[in-house]
C-alpha positions as CSV (number, residue, x, y, z in Angstrom):
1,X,77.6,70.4,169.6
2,X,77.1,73.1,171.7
3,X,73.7,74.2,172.6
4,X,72.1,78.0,170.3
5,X,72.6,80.3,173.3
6,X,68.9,81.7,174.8
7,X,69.3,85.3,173.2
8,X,69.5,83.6,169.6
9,X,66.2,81.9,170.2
10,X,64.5,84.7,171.0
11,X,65.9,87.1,168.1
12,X,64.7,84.5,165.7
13,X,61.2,83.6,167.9
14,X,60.8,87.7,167.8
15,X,61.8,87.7,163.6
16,X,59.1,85.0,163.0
17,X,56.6,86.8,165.2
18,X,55.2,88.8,162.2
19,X,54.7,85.7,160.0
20,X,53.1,83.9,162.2
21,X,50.6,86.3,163.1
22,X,50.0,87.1,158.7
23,X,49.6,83.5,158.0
24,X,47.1,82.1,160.0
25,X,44.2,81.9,158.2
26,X,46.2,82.0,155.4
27,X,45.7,79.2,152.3
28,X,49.1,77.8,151.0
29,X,49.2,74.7,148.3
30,X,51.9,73.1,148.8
31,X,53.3,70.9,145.8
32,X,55.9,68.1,145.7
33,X,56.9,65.4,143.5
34,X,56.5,61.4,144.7
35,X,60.5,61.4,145.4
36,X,59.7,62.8,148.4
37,X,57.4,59.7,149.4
38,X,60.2,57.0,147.3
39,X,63.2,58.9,149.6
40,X,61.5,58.7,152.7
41,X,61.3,62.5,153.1
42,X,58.3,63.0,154.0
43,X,58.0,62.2,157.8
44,X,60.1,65.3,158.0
45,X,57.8,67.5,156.1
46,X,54.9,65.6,158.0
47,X,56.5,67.4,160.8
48,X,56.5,71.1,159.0
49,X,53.4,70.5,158.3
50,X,51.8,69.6,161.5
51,X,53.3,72.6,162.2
52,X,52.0,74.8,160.0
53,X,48.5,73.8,161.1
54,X,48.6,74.4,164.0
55,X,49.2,77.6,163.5
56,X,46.1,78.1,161.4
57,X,47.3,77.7,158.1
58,X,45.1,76.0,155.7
59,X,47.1,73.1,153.6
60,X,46.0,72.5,150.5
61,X,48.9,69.4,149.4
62,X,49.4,68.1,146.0
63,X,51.3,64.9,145.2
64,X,53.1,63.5,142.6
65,X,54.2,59.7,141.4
66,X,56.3,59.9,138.5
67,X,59.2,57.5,140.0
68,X,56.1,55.0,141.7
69,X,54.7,55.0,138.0
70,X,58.0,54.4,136.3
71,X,58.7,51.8,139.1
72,X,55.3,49.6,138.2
73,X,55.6,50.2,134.9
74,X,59.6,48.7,134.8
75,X,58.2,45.7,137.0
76,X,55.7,44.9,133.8
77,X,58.4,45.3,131.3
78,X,55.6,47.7,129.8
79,X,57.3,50.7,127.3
80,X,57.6,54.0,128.9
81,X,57.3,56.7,126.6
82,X,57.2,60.5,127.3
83,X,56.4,63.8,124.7
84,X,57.9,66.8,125.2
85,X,58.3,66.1,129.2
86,X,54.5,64.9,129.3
87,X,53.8,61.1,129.9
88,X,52.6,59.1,126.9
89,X,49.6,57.2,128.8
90,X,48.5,54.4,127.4
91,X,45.8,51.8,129.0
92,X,48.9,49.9,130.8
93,X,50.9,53.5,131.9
94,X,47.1,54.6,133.3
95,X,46.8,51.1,135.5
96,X,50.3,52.1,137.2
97,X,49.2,55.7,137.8
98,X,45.9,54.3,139.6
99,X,48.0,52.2,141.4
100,X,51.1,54.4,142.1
101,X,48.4,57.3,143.3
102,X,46.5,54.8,145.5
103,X,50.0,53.5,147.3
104,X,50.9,57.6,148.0
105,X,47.8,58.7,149.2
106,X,47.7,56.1,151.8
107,X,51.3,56.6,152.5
108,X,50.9,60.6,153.0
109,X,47.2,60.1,155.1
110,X,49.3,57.4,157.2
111,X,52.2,59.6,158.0
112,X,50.3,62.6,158.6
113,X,48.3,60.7,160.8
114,X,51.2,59.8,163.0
115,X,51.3,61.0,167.0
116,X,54.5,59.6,168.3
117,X,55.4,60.9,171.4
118,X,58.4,63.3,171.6
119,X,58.2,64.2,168.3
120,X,56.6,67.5,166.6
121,X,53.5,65.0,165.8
122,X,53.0,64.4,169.5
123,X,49.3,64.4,170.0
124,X,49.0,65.7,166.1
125,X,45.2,65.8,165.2
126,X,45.0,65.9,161.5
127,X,42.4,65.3,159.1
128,X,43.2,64.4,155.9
129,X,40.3,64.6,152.9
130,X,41.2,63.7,149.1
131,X,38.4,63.2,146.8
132,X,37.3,64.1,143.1
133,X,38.1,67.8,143.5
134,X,39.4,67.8,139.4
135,X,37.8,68.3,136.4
136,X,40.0,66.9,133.7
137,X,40.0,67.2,130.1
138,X,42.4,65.0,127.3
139,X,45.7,66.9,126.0
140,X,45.0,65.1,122.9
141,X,47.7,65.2,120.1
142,X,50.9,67.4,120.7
143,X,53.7,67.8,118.2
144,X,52.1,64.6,116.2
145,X,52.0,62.4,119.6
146,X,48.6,61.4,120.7
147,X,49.0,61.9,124.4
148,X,45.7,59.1,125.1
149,X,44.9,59.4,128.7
150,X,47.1,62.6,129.5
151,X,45.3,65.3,130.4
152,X,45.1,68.7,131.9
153,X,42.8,70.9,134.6
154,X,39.6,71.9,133.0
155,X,38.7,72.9,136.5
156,X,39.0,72.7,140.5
157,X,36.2,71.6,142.9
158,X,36.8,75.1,145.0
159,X,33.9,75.5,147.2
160,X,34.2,71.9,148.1
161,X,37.9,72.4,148.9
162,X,37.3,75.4,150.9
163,X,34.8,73.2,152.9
164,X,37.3,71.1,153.8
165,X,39.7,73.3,154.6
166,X,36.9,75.4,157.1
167,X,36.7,72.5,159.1
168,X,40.7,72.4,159.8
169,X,41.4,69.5,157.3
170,X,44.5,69.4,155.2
171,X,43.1,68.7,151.4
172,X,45.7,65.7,149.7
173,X,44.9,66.5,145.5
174,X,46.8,63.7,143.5
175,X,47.5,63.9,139.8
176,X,44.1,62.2,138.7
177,X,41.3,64.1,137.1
178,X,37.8,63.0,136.0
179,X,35.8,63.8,133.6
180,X,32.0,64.2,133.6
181,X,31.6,61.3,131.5
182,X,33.4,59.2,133.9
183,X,37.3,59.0,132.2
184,X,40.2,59.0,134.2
185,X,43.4,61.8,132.8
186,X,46.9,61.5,134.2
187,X,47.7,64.8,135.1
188,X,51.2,66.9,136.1
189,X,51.4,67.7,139.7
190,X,52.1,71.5,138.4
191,X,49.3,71.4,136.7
192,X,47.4,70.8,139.3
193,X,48.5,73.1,142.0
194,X,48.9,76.2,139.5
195,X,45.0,75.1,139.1
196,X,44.2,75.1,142.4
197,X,46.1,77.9,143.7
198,X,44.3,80.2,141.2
199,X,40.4,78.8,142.0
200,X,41.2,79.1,145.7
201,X,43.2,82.6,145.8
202,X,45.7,80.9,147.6
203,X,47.8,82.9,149.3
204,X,50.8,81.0,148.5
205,X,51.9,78.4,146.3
206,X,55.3,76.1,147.4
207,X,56.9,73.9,145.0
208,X,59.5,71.6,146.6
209,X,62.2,70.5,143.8
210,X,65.6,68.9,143.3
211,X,67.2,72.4,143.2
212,X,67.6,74.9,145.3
213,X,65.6,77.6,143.0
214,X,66.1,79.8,140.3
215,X,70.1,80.5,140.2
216,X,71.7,83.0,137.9
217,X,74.2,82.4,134.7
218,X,76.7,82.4,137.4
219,X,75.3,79.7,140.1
220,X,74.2,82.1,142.8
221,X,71.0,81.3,143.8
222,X,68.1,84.6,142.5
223,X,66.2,84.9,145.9
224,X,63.7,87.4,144.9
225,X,62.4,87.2,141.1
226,X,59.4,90.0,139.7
227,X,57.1,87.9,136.7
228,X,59.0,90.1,134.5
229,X,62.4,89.0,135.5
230,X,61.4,85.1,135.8
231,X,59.6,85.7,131.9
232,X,62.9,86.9,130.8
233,X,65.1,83.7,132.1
234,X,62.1,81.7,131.1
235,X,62.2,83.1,127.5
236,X,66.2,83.0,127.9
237,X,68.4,80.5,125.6
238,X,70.1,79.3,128.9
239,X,69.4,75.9,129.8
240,X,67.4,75.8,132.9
241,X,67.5,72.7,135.0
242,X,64.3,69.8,134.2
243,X,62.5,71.1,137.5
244,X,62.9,74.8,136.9
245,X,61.7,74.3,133.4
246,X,59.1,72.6,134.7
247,X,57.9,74.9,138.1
248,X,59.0,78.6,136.8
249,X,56.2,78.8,133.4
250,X,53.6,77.6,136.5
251,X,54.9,80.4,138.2
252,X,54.6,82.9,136.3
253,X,51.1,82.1,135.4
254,X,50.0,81.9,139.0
255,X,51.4,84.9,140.0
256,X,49.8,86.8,137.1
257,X,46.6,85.7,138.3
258,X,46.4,86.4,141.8
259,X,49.0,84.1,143.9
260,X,51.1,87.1,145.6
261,X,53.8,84.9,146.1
262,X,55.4,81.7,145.0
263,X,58.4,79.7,146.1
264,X,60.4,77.3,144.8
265,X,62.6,75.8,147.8
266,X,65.0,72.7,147.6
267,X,63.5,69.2,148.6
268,X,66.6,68.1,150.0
269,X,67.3,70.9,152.8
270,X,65.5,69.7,156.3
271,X,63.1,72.3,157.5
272,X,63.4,74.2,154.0
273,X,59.5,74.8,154.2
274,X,60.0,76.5,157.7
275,X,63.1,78.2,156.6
276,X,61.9,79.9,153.7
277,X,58.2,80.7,155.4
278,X,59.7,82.8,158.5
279,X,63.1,84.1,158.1
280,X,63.7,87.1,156.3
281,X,66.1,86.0,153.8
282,X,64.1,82.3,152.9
283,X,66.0,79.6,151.3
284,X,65.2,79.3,147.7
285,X,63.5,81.9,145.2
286,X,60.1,83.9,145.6
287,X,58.5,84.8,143.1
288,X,56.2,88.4,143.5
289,X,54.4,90.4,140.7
290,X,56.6,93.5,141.8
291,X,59.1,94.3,144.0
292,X,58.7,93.4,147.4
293,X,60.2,96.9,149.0
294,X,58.0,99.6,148.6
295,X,58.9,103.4,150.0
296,X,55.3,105.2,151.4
297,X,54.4,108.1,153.5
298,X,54.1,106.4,157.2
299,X,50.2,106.3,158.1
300,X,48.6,105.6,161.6
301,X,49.0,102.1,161.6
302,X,52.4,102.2,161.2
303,X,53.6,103.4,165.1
304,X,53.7,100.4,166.3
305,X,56.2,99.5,163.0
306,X,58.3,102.4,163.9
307,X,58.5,102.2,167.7
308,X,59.9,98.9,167.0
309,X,62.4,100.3,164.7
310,X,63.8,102.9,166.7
311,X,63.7,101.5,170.3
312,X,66.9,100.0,170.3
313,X,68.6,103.4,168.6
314,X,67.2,105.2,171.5
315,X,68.4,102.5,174.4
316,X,71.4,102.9,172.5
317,X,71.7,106.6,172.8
318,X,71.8,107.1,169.3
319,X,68.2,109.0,168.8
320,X,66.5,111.0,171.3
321,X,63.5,108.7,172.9
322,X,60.0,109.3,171.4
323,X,56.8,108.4,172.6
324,X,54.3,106.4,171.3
325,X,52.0,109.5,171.7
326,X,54.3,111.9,170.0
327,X,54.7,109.6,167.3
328,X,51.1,109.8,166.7
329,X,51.3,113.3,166.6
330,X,53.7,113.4,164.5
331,X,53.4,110.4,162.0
332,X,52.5,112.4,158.8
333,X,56.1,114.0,159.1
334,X,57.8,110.1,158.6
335,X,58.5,108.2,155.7
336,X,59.0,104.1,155.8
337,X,60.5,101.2,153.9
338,X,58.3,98.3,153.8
339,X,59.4,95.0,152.9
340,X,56.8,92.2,152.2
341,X,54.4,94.0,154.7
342,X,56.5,94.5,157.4
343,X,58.4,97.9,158.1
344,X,62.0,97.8,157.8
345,X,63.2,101.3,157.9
346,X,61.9,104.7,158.4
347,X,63.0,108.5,158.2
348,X,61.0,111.9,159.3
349,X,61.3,115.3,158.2
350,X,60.9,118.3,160.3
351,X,60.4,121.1,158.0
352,X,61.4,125.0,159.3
353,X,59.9,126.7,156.1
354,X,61.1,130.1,157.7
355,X,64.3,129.4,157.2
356,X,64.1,127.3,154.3
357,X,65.6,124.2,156.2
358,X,64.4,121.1,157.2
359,X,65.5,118.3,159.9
360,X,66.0,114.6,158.7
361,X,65.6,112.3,162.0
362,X,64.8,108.9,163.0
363,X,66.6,107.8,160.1
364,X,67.0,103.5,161.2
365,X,67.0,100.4,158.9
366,X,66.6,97.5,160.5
367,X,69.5,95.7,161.5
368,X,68.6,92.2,159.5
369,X,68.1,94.6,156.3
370,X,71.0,96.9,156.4
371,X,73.4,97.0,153.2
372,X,71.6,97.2,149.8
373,X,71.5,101.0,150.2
374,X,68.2,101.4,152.2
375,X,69.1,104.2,154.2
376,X,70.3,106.1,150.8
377,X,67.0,105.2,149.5
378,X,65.8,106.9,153.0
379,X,67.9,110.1,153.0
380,X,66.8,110.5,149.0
381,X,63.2,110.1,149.8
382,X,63.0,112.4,152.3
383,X,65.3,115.2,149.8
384,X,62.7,114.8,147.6
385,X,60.1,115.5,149.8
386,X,62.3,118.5,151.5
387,X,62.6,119.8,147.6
388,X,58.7,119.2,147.4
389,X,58.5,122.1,149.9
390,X,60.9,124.1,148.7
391,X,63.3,124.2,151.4
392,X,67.0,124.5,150.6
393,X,68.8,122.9,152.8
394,X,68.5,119.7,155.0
395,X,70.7,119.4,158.6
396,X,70.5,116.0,160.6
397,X,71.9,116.1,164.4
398,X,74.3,112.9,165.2
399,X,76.4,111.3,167.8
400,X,77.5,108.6,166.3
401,X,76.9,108.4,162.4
402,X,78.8,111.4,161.1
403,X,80.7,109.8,158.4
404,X,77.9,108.2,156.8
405,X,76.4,111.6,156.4
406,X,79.7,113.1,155.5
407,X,80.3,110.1,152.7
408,X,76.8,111.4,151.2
409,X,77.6,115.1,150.9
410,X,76.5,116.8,154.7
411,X,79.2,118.9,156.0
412,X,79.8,119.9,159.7
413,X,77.9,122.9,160.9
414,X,78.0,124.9,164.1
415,X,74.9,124.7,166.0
416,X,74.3,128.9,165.6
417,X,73.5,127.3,161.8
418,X,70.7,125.8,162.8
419,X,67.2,127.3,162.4
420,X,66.4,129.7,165.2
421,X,63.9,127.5,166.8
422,X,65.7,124.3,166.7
423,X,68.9,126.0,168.8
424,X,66.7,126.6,171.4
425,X,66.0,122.8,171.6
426,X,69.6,122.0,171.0
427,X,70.4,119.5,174.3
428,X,73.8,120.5,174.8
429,X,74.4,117.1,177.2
430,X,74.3,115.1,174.1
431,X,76.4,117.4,172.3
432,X,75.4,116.1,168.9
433,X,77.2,117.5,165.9
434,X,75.4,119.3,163.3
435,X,75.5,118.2,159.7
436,X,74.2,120.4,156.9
437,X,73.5,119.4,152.9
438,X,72.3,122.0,150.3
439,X,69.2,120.4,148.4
């Protein structure tokens, strides 16, 4: 298989750039079920997440141990009973989670302690702490079913955690919690890392299931989901796969309270995590309180953003070269399209109240977020804003985009149409053509 050609590397190292930079320091809680241990995933994902600290992102891991639980308990030919998805735990089902969560946490602290040479764990330094960071209380009886030694979060150890996690350890939770008086609760691994995501204002919170996310009636996979959009399919009479209907509810509720952003990503994909962390698209679905695309008047700090944009239009010939400086000047005159923090299209106006008119320029989206109709949402922000000052007409100058100004109701113009002072600037080298729409 031929090698990725050297240009590819660097559009993607240049893409990834941003997210590097906004998560370090970040805290993510990452959540997966004990397949991933029973399938012999997890050396891969060992590998992610080597990765991931090292770039300064603080772990926080919960584990499940359904299948090591249901393994122990087949061995003693003991009865395995579940309510309403929730384990039935009796004394014998509580001995094979103590035992199933002791096996896996030794297992993920071993493999996450490996340095083998030539691999991503090469000279790895990872600390590992796990401890009684849970507070459990019994579910009690549900639906008539006494639950016995089932429980659920009554709270997270935060400050402790956040010790940990100051002194660059990754934090392993399991699904055991303790009470004050000394019980033991079998917990759900969502449970868990909903909890803990909340008390830690975690930045993210990852769930790694059997599916690829949150798919449509259709099949096609839902990459972006708003909390009122995942209530609505949660509250749906579709039938949602067992892991959806177990990860969306926890969702939901953590995005409500605080977690910007959730993901639920496929278990089965190598290099999911990564994928879905630093390329625009991701892999699975995202879950945000609102929409992710936000239009804004262009501040200050956004120059950088917008040089960024526009530089390769300009090498290309197709906009006139600004500087930095004059794009200081100038930045109250822009409007930009932000997408999950990072700018992904801008516009400016140039208004010749005079004569009623004013210029739309540096219209650019960029190039991994064109389609979707970005650059209408552009051209009809900055209308609204020529409207706003009452000018009547708005005329763009072009060399190469004519018809996508003609498709959206400009027509060609001579250049003695433009405003008085702008024909004086007219650059007749270029010889751009004139377009002109009544607002």
């Amino acid at each position: 298989m031929p090698a990725s050609p050297p240009s590819a590397f660097v559009h993607w190292f240049r893409a990834a750039a941003p997210y590097i930079h906004a998560f370090r320091g970040k805290t993510f809680v990452i959540a997966f079920g004990g397949e991933v241990l029973s399938d012999g995933q997890f050396t891969r994902l060992a590998h992610d997440l080597n990765l991931l600290n090292s770039l300064g992102v603080r772990l926080v891991l919960v584990h499940g141990v359904r299948p090591q639980v249901e393994e122990h308990l087949t061995q003693r030919n003991a009865v395995i009973r579940y309510a309403d998805g929730l384990r039935v735990t009796d004394d014998a089902a509580l001995a094979c989670v103590k035992e199933a969560v002791g096996e896996v946490r030794v297992e993920i602290e071993a493999l996450l302690s490996m340095g083998l040479p030539n691999s991503p764990m090469a000279n790895a330094d990872i600390r590992v702490a796990s401890g009684n960071f849970v507070t459990a209380r019994p579910l009690g009886v549900r639906g008539g079913v006494d639950l016995l030694h089932t429980g659920e979060v009554r709270k997270i150890n935060a400050a402790a955690i956040r010790q940990r996690l100051e002194d660059n350890d990754i934090v392993l939770l399991s699904p055991l919690g303790y009470s004050p008086t000394g019980e033991i609760f079998n917990l759900s691994l969502e449970d868990v890392a909903t909890n803990a995501a909340l008390a830690l204002g975690a930045d993210k919170l990852i769930f790694l299931m059997e599916t690829e996310g949150v798919q449509n009636a259709r099949g096609g996979l839902l990459r972006v989901l708003t909390v009122p959009e995942a209530e609505k399919i949660a509250a749906g009479k579709r039938p949602l796969p067992e892991d959806v209907g177990f990860y969306l509810p926890c969702a939901i509720t953590a995005s409500k309270h605080g977690v910007s952003r959730v993901h639920l990503i496929s278990r089965h994909v190598d290099g999911a995590l990564l994928s879905e962390l630093f390329t625009h698209a991701g892999i699975g679905t995202m879950l945000t309180p609102a929409r992710l695309e936000t239009l804004r008047p262009a501040g200050i700090d956004d120059v950088g953003g917008i040089l960024q944009l526009i530089r390769p239009l300009e090498e290309d010939g197709m906009l006139v070269r600004r500087s930095r400086e004059r794009l200081e000047m100038e930045i109250e005159r822009f409007i930009v399209l932000e997408h999950d923090g990072i700018l992904i299209g801008c516009a400016a106006l140039y208004p010749f109240a005079d004569e009623r008119a004013g210029e739309l320029a540096c219209l650019a989206v960029h190039v991994d977020y064109r389609g979707n109709a970005r650059g209408d949402a552009l051209l009809e922000a900055a209308e609204k804003k020529a409207r706003a000052l009452k000018l009547k007409r708005l005329f763009v100058l072009t060399t190469r985009t004519a018809h996508w100004f003609i498709e959206r109701g400009f027509k060609e113009a001579n250049v003695t149409e433009l405003p008085t002072r702008k024909q004086a600037l007219y650059n007749y080298q270029r010889r751009s053509k004139v377009f002109v729409k009544p607002i």
